[in-house]
N, C-alpha and C positions, 0 to 999 in steps of 0.2 A: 218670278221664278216658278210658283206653284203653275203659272199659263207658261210655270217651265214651260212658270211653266214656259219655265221656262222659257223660253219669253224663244217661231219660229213657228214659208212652210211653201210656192205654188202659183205649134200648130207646126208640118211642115208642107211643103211645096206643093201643089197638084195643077195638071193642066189639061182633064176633063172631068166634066160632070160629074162623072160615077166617083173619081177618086176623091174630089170637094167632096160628094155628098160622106162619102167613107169618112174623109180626113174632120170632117165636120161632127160627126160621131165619135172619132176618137177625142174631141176636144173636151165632149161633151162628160165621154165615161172617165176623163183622168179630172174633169173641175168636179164630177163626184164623188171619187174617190176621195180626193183632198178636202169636200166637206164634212165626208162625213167622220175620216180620221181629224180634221179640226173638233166636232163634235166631243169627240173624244173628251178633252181636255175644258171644252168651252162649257159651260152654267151661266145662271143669274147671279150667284154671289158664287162662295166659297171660300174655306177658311183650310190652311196647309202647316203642319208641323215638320220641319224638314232637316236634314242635314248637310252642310257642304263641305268637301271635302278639298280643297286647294293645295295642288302641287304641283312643285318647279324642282329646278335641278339640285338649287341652294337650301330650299326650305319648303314647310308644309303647315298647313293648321286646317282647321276643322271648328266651322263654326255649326252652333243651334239657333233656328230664324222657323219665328211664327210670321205668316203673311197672311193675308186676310182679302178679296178681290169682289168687285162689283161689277156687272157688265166686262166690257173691253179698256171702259176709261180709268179707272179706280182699282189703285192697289195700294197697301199698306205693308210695311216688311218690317219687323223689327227684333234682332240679336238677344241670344237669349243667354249664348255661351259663346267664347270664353267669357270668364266676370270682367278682363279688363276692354271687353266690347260691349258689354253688356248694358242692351238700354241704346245703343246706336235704331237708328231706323231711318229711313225712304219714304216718301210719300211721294206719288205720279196720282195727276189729275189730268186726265187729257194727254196733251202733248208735253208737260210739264215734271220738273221731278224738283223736291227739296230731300236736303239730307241733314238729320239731327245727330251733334255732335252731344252727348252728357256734358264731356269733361271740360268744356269752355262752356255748355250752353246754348249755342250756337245753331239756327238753323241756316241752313245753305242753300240755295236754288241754284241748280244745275246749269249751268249757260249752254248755249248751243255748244259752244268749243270744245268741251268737255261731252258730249252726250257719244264720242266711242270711244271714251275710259273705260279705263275696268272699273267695273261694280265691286268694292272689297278688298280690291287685290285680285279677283276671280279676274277667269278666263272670258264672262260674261259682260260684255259694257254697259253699260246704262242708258243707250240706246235699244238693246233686246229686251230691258225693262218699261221702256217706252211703246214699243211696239206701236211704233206708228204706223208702219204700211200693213198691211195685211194680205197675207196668199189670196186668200177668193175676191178682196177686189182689186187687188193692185200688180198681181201676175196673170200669164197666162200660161195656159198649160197644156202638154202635150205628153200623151204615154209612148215609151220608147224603148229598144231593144239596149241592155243594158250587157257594159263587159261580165261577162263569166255570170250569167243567171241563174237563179234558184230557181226550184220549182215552187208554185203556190206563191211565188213572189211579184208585184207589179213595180216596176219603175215610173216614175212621171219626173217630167222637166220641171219647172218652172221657171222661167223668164220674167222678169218686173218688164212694165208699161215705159218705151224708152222717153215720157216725159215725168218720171218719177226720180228724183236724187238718192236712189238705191245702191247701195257700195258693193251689191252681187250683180255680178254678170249674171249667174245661173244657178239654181237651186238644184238638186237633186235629191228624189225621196224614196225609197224603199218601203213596201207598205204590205203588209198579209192580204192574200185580196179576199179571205173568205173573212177575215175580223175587224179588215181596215186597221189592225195594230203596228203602228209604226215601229220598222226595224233600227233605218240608220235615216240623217238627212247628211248631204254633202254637200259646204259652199264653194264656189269656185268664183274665183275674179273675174274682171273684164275678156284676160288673155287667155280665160277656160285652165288655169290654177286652181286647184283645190286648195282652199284656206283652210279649213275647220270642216270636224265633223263630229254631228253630234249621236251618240249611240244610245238605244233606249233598251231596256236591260230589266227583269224581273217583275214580269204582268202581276198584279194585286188586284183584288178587289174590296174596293174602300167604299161601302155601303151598296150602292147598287150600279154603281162604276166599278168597270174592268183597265184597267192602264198601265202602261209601264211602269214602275215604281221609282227607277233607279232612268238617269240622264247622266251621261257622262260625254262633255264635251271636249274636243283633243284638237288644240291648235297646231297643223302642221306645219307651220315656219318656225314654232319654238321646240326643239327636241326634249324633252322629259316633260313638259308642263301640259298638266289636266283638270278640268276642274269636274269632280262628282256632288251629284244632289240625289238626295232619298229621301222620297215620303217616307215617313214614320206615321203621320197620322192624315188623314182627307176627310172631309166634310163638300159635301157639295147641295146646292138649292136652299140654303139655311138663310134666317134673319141675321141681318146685319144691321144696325147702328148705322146711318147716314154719317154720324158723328163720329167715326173711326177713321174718316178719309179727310182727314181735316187739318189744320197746323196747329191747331192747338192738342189734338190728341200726339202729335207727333213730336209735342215738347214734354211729353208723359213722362213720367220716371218710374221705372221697376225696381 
């Protein structure tokens, strides 16, 4: 969630030279854009103090979650509030995730069948905390004329590689061009349906990063239901403990 982070992100037709060489140029400035707003979010470790906020039509809650992260493969997540969650936690290594239950005990490994459940209750599955595919190597991308435009705004496609088990048709990303600060992203189905979109909401800077603060993502096939996350606190490029990503720290009690 903290590669909130959240856990997302990323060519058309020509039939002479000059337009290939054009259309080859524009590949190039929308897979840098998409770098360097990855950059953004991306470090060597990091450690995130957050808030999530879960709503549906029927109910709402509001959990506190320290997450802790290594590279792209290693993440640690674990419940801080409410007290009768409290002490729940995730562990992802690789493509892998377990989840620790206190009140049995119990740790659980994620099966594939499960990997786009919701995380929590959240809006978020547990496949966006996997983050297996990645925008810069498993899409391609293409900057493009977008409905109704802002100024100082860049739109880019993304398209996953069609030998990839990707459940997006197509990404779409709205990005500041002069800060690379991500606006909105938009997912769309096979049939070009927008599913979900996520909004990025209240730039901070937490040491010597500048970021959005706030992530709020809005499932549009369910009406009323959203789910919000907010740093409260960021740490980024700090020592981490090997031993933090581990099953035995993940059967820890608070």
């Amino acid at each position: 969630m903290n590669r909130l982070s959240i856990g997302v992100m990323w060519i058309a037709m020509s039939f002479t030279l000059a337009s290939l060489a054009v259309h080859a140029a524009g590949q190039d400035d929308a897979r840098e854009i998409v770098r360097k707003m990855d950059e953004l979010y991306r470090s060597s470790t990091s450690y995130t103090l957050m808030e999530m906020e879960i709503t549906t039509p029927h109910w709402s809650r509001n959990l506190k979650i320290t997450a802790w992260s290594k590279g792209m493969d290693q993440t640690f997540l674990r419940i801080l509030e409410p007290q009768k969650e409290r002490g729940m936690a995730t562990l992802r290594l690789d493509n892998e995730m377990w989840n620790f239950l206190p009140k049995t005990n119990k740790v659980m490994k994620i099966p594939p069948s499960m990997m786009m459940g919701s995380w929590m209750g959240s809006d978020f599955t547990n496949d966006d905390l996997v983050k297996e595919y990645t925008f810069l190597d498993d899409y391609q991308f293409e900057i493009i004329n977008y409905e109704n435009p802002e100024p100082g705004i860049v739109y880019v496609k993304c398209t996953p590689h069609e030998d990839l088990p990707i459940v997006w048709g197509h990404i779409v990303i709205a990005v500041k061009k002069e800060s690379h600060l991500p606006l909105w992203q938009r997912y769309y189905d096979e049939k070009g349906a927008m599913m979900r979109e996520m909004v990025f909401k209240e730039v901070k800077t937490f040491g010597k990063r500048t970021i959005p603060a706030v992530m709020e993502l809005i499932p549009t096939n369910k009406q009323g239901q959203k789910t919000v996350v907010r740093y409260l606190e960021a740490q980024f490029d700090i020592p981490i403990a090997d031993e933090t990503f581990s099953l035995r720290n993940l059967r820890t009690r608070i």
